[in-house]
C-alpha positions in Angstrom: 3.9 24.8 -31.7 3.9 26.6 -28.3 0.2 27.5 -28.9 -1.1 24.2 -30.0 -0.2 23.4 -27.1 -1.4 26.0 -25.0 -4.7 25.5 -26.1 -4.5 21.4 -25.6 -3.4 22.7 -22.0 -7.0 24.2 -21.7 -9.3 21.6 -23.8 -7.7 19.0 -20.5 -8.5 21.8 -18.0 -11.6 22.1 -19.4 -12.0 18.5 -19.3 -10.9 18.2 -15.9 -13.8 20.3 -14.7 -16.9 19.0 -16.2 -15.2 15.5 -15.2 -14.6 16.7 -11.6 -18.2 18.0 -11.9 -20.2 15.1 -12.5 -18.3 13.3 -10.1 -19.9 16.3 -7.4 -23.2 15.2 -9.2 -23.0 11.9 -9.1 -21.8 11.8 -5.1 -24.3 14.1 -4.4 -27.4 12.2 -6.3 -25.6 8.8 -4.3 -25.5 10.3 -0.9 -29.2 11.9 -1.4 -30.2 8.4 -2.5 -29.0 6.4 0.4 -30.5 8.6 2.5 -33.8 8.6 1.3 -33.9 5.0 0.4 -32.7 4.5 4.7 -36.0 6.4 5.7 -38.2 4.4 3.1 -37.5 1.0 4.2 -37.2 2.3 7.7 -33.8 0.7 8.8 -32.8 0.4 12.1 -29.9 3.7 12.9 -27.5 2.9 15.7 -24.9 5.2 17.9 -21.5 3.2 18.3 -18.7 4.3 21.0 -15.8 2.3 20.1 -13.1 2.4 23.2 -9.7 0.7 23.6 -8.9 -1.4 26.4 -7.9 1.5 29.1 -11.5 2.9 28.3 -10.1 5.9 26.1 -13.0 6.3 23.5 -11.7 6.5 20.0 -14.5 7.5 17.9 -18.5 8.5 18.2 -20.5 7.4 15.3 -24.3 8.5 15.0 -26.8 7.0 12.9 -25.3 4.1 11.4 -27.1 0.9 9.7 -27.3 -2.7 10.6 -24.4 -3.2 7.5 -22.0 -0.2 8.8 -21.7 -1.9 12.1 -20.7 -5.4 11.0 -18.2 -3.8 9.1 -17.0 -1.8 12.5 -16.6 -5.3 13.9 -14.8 -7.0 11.1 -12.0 -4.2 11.3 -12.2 -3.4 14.8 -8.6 -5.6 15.8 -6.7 -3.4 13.0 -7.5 -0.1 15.2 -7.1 -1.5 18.9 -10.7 -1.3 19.7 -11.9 -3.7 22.4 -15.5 -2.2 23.6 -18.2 -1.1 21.4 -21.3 0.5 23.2 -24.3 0.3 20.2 -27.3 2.1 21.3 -30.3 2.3 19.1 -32.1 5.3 17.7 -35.5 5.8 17.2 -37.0 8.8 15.5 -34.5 11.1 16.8 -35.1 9.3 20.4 -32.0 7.2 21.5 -33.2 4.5 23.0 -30.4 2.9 25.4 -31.0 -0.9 25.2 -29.5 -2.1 28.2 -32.7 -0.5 30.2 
């Protein structure tokens, strides 16, 4: 009895694996995806600053699309964040729009 079960212990640790494997794969092929699928259609890549009230900065983001930012703004009231500073980045050039 003790060693059917043993070796049910490693058929489900063996299972765990190649599932936690593909997972890798499949994050991996999604993230290398996204990425090349942003420099095929050429979408616009911002820089947010997102600052609380006092001016304390809370978090740098680089190189985020038109759809990551209107998600910034929908959640901004659930962190605190009053100021966002968006500047727009051009082939590795940031370009700072209020010039």
């Amino acid at each position: 009895m003790i060693q059917k079960l043993k070796v049910a212990g490693r058929i489900g640790q063996s299972v765990g694996y190649v599932v936690y494997g593909m997972n890798a794969v499949a994050r991996f092929a999604g993230n290398t995806v996204t990425h090349v699928s942003n420099g095929l259609r050429n979408k616009g890549l911002f820089n947010v600053t997102l600052t609380t009230e006092g001016g304390n900065v809370v978090k740098e983001l680089e190189r985020q699309t038109g759809s990551q930012i209107i998600d910034i703004l929908e959640q901004m009231d659930n962190f605190g964040i009053t100021n966002i500073d968006i500047q727009k980045v051009n082939a590795g050039v940031t370009n700072d729009n209020n010039k």
